[in-house]
C-alpha positions in Angstrom: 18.7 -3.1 11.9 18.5 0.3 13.5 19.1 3.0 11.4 20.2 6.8 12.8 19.2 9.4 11.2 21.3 12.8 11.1 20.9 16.1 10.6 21.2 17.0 6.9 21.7 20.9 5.9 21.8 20.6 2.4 20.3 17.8 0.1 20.6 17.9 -3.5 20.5 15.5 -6.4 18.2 13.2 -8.0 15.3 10.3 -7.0 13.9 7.3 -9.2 11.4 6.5 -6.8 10.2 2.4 -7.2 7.2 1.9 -9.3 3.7 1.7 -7.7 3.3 -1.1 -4.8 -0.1 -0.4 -5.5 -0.1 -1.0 -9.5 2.4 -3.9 -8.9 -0.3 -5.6 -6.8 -3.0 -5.5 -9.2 -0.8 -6.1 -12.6 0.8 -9.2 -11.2 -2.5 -10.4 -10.0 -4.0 -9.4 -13.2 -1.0 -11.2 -15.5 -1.3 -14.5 -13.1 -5.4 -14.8 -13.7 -5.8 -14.1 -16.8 -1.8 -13.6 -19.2 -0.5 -15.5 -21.2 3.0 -14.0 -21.4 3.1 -10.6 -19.4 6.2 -8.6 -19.1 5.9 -6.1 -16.3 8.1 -3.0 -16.1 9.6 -1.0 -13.1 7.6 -2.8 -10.6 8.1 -1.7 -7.0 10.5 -4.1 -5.5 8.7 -4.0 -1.8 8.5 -7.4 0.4 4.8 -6.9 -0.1 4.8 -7.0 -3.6 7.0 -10.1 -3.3 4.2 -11.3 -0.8 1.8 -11.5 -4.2 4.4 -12.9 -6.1 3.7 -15.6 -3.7 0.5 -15.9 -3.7 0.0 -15.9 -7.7 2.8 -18.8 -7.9 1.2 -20.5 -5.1 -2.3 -20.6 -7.4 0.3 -22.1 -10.2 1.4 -18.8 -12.3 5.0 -18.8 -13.5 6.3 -15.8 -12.2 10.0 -14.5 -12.8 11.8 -11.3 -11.0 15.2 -10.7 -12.3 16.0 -7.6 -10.1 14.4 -5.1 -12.8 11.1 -6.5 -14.6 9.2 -9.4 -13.6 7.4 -12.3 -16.4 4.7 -13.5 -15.5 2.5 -16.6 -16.7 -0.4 -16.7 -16.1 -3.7 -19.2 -15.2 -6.2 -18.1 -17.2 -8.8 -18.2 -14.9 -7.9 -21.8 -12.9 -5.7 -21.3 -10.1 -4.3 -24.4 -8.9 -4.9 -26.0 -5.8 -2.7 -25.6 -2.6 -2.7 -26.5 1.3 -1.4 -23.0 2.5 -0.3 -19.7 1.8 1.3 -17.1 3.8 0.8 -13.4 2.8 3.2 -12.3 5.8 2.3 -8.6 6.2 0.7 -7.6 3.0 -3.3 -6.8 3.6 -3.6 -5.9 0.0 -2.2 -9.0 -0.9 -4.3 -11.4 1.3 -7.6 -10.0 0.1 -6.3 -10.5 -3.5 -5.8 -14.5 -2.5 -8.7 -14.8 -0.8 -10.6 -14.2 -3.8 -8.0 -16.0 -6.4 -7.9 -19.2 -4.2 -12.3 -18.9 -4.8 -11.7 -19.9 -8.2 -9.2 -22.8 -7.4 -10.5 -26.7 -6.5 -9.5 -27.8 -2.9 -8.8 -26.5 0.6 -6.8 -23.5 0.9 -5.8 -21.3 4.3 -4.6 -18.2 3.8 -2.8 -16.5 6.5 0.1 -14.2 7.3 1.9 -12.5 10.3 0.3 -10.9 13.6 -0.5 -7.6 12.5 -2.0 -8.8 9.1 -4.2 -11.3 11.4 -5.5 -8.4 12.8 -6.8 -6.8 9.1 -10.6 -7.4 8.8 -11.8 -9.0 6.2 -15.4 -9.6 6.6 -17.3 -7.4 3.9 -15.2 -9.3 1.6 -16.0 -12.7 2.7 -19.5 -11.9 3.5 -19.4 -10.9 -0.4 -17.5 -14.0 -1.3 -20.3 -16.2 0.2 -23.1 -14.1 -1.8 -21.2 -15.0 -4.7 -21.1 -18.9 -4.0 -17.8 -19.2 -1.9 -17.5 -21.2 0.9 -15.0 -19.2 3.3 -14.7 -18.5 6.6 -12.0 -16.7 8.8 -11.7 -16.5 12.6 -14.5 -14.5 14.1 -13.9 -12.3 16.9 -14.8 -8.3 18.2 -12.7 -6.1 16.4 -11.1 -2.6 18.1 -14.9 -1.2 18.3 -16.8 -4.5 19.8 -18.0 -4.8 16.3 -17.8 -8.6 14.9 -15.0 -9.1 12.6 -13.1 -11.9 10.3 -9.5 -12.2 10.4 -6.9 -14.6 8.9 -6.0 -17.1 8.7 -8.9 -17.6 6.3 -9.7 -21.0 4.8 -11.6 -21.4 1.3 -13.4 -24.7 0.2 -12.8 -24.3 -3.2 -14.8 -26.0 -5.9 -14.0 -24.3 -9.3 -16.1 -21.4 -10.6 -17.6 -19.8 -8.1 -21.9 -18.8 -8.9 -21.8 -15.4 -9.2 -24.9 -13.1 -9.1 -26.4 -9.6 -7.0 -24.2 -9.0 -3.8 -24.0 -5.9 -1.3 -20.5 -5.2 -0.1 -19.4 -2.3 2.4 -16.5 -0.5 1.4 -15.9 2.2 4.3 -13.1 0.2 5.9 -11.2 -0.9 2.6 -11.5 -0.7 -1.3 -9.4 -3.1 -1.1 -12.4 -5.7 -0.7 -14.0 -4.2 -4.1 -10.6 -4.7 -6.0 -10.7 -8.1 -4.7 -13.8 -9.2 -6.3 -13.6 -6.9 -9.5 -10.5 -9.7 -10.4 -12.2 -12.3 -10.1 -15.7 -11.9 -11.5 -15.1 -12.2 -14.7 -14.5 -16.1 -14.2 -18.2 -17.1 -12.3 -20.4 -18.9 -13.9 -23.1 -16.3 -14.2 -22.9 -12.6 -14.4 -21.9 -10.5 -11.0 -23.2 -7.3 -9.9 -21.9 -5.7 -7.3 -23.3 -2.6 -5.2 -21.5 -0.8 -2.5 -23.7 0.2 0.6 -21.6 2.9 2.3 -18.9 5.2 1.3 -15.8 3.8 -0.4 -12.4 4.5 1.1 -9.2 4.8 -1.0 -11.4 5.4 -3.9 -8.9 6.3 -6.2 -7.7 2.8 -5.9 -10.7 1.5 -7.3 -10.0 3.5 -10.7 -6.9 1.8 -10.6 -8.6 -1.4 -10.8 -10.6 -0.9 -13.7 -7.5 0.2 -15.1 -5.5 -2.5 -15.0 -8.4 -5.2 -15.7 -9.3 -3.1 -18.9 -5.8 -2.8 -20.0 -6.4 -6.9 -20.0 -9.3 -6.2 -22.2 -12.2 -6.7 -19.6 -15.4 -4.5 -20.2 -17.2 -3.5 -16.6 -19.9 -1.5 -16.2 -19.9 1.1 -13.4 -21.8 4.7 -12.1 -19.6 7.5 -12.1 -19.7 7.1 -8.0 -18.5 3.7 -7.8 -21.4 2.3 -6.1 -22.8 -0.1 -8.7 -21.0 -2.4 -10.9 -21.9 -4.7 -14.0 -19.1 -7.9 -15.0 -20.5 -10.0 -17.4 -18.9 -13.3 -16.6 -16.7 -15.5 -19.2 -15.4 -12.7 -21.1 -12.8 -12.8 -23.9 -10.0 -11.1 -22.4 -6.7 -10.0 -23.5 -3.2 -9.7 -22.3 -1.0 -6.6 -22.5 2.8 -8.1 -23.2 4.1 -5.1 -21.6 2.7 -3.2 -18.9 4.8 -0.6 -17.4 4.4 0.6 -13.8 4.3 4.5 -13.1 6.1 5.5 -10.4 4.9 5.5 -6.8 3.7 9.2 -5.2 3.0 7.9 -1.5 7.1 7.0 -1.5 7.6 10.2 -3.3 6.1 11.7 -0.8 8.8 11.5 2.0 11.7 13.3 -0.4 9.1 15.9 -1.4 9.0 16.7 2.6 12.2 15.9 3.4 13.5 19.1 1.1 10.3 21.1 2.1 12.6 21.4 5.7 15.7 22.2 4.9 17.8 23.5 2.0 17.7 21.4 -0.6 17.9 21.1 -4.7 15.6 17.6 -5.8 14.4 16.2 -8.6 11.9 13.6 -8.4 11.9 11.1 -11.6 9.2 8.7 -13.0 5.9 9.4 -11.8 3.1 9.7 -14.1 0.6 12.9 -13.2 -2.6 11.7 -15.1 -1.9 7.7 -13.4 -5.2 6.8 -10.7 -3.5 7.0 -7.7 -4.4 8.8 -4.6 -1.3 9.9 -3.3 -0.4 12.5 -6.2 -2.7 14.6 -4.0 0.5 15.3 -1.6 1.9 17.8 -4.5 -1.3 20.3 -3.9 -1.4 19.9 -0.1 1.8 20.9 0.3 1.7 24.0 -2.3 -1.4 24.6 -0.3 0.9 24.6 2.5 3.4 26.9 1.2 6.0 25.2 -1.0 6.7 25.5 -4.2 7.2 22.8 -6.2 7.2 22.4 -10.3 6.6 19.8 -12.7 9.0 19.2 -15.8 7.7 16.4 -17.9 7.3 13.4 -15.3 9.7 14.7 -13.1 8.9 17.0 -10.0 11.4 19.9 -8.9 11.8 21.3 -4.9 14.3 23.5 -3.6 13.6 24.0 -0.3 13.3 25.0 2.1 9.6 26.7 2.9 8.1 28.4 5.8 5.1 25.8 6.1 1.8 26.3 7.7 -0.6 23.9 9.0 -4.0 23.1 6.6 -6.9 20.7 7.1 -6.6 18.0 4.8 -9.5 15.1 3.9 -7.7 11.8 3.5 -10.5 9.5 2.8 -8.9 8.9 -0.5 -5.5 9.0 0.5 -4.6 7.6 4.0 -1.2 6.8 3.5 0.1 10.0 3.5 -1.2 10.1 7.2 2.1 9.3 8.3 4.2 12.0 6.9 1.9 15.3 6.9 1.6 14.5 10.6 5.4 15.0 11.0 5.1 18.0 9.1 2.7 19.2 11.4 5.3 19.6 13.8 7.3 22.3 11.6 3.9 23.6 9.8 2.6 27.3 11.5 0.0 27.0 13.6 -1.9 23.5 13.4 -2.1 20.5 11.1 -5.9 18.3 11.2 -5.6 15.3 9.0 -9.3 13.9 9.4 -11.5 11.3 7.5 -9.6 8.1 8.0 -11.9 5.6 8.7 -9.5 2.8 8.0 -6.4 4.1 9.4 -6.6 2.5 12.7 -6.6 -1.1 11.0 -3.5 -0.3 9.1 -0.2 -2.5 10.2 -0.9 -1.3 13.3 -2.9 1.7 15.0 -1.5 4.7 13.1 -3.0 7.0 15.0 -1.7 5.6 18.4 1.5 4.7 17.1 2.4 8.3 15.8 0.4 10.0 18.5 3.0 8.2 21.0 5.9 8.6 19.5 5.4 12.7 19.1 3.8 13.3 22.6 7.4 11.9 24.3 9.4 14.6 22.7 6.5 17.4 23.5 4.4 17.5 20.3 1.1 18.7 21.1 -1.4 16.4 19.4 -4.7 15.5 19.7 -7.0 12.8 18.2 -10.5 11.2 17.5 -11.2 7.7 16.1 -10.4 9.0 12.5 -8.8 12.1 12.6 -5.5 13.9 14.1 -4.6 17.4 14.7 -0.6 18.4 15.2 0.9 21.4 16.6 3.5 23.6 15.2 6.7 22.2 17.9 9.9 24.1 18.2 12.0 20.9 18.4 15.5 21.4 19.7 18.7 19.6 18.0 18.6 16.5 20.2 18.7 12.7 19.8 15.1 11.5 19.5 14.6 7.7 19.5 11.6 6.3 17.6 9.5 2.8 17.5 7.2 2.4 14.9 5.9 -1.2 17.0 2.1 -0.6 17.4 0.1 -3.3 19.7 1.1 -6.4 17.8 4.8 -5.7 17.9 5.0 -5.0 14.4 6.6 -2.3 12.9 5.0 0.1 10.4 7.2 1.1 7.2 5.2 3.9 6.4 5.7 5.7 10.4 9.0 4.1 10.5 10.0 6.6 6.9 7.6 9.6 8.3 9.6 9.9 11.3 13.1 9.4 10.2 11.8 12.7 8.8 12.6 14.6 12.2 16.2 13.6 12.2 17.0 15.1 9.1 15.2 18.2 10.3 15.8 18.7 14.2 19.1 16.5 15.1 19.2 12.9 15.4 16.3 10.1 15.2 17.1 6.6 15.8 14.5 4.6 14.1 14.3 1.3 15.6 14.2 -2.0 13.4 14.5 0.3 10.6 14.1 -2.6 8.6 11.0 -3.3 8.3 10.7 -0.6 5.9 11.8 -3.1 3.3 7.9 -4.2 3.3 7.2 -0.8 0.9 10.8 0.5 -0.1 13.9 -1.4 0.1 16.0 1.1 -1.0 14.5 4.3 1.3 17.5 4.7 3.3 20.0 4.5 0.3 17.9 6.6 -1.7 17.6 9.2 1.2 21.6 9.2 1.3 22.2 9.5 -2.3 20.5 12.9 -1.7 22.4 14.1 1.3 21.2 12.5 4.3 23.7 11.5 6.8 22.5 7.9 8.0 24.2 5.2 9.9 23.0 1.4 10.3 23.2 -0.5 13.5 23.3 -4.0 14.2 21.6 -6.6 11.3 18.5 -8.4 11.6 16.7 -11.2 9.5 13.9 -9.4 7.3 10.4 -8.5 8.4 8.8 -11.1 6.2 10.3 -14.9 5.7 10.8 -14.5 1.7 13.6 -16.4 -0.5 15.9 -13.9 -2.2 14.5 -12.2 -5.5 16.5 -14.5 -7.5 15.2 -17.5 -6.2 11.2 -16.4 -6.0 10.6 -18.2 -9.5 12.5 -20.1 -12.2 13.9 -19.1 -15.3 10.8 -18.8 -17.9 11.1 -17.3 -21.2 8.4 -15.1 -22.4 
């Protein structure tokens, strides 16, 4: 499906945005290691989160989406064994099975779709082998020269992994950290973990030891991050309920959306003292000039603002690249997003992708290996036509929403195989017109990841 994007004058009304993708990953994970009975509320409803539904019934939870709230099962602490599981374009959601599968018995290749072949992995699985793992992924030069591991990645599983001191680098992903931080708890001797370089995404971390504490697990940690303590074969406990705040880096595009034109928004369910990075985008764009108040969990914009252009540090935050690049092109004077060390192994090149698609229509950008800078661009009204494909022919849901941004502002964007959106936020485009934005789909296409409809992902199981 292509979707075009118009020009929309006025937008008014009010958003739910989907709960956390990034909370859903690590509750359902959570609830399928170490649950009993675990009813999780307002999950995200994104293919990827689907993708660890997957994975975690795959490893033998019982896991059951109904459309609203999903039950989960869970293993307590013995996956099952399988011959294969497919992640399709979830990162977050492979390196979560990679480390689950360690603590099943058997043979088990994990894999997923070209772009997420093309995800490294090897500080993770360097750290699994530390541990006592036997895994191994396909080695090859990544986009530096530098030696990588990529899926598909097979474990020889033999139970309970050893545990013990191990040294991971963080700088490309936190991801890897979260990863092991699940499954620690269930060696056979105590881990420690210490991180040698700087962590990216940090505040994702802190929403690890969230969610594993919520399940009752004690970790020891520095303030930094750097070193952690899990004393293995813990008693744990389950939360029967966990609800899922709502998610700020899909808040994010409404928030910019009626910073450009007039507008009257209100933003429901998202939880200001939650761990995630993204709630940063409500400073950085009063730093920018709009104004924007909070009433209870809801936000409140009426737009729009004269914008100017601000450095901004997203080391902790690099999924709002994507959007506060596009504002760049309607901020005064110049917009430098820098400090992205991961953001070129995203699902694809971010940096590329977004520098390609602006320089066609006249956007002045420039870029380094980590950072971009965008020039203030008088666009006229005109049809612009966007891909969000990067090298692997994949598109990216997060550039695909950031520039259906400049249709609603400047005239008319078609964003090709808008579709693939559905990986973070099914319901964008219908949330987008329930606002105001004038939006036609084009043609129909089969989904961006090979699922089974929600109803069918697990059977009926009562909690």
């Amino acid at each position: 499906m292509d979707a075009l994007i118009k020009k929309s004058t006025n937008l008014k009304g009010t958003v739910r945005v989907p709960g956390s993708k990034s909370y859903t990953h690590r509750v359902i994970a959570a609830a399928s290691l170490y649950g009993s009975n675990t009813l999780i509320k307002d999950p995200s409803n994104s293919e990827a989160n689907d993708a660890m539904i997957r994975v975690c019934r795959e490893l033998g939870a019982q896991v059951e989406w109904d459309g609203k709230d999903i039950k989960v099962k869970g293993v307590k602490g013995e996956p099952h064994t399988t011959s294969k599981i497919n992640v399709g374009n979830s990162g977050t959601a492979m390196r979560i099975a990679v480390a689950l599968a360690s603590l099943a018995k058997g043979k088990l290749i994990i894999t997923g779709d070209p772009s997420l072949q093309n995800r490294p992995t090897r500080p993770l699985l360097t750290a699994l082998r530390g541990l006592g793992v036997d895994v191994t992924g396909i080695v090859r030069k990544d986009h530096n020269g530098d030696i990588d591991e990529y899926a598909p990645i097979i474990v020889n599983a033999t139970g309970p992994f050893t545990g013990g001191k191990v040294e991971i680098s963080c700088k490309e992903s936190s991801q890897y950290l979260t990863s092991l931080l699940l499954v620690s708890n269930f060696a056979k001797n105590d881990v420690e973990i210490k991180i040698t370089d700087t962590i990216s995404s940090k505040p994702y971390v802190g929403m690890t030891l969230e969610v594993l504490r919520k399940f009752g697990l004690v970790i020891e940690n520095s303030s930094d991050y750097m070193h952690f303590k899990i004393k293995s074969q813990q008693q744990y406990q389950k939360p029967d309920v966990y609800s899922i705040p709502g998610d700020y880096s899909q808040s994010a595009f409404f928030l910019a959306a009626a910073c450009l034109v007039n507008s009257d928004i209100r933003i429901k369910g998202l939880e200001s003292d939650d761990q995630q990075g993204d709630k940063i985008i409500v400073d950085i764009l009063r730093k920018m000039g709009a104004t924007i108040e909070e009433d209870g969990k809801d936000l409140l914009v009426k737009g729009p603002f004269d914008l100017h252009g601000i450095d901004v540090d997203l080391i902790d935050a690099p999924d709002l690249f994507p959007v506060l690049s596009v504002l760049g092109i309607y901020a005064k004077g110049k917009m430098r997003l820098y400090n992205m060390p991961q953001i070129r192994t995203k699902e694809t090149d971010r940096i590329a992708v977004i520098e390609r698609e602006l320089t066609k229509y006249g956007v002045k950008v420039e870029s380094k290996h980590d950072e971009m800078t965008v020039y203030q661009t008088d666009l006229p009204e005109n049809e612009y036509v966007f891909s969000a494909k990067g090298d692997q022919g994949v598109t990216d849901h997060r550039v695909a929403m950031a520039l259906s941004l400049i249709g609603i502002r400047s005239g008319c964007s078609v964003i090709k195989e808008a579709h693939k959106i559905n990986i973070s936020y099914p319901d964008y485009l219908s949330d987008m017109e329930s606002i105001g934005v004038n939006i036609d789909r084009m043609e129909s296409e089969a989904s961006s990841i090979d699922v089974k409809p929600k109803n069918e992902i697990a059977p009926n199981m009562a909690l």
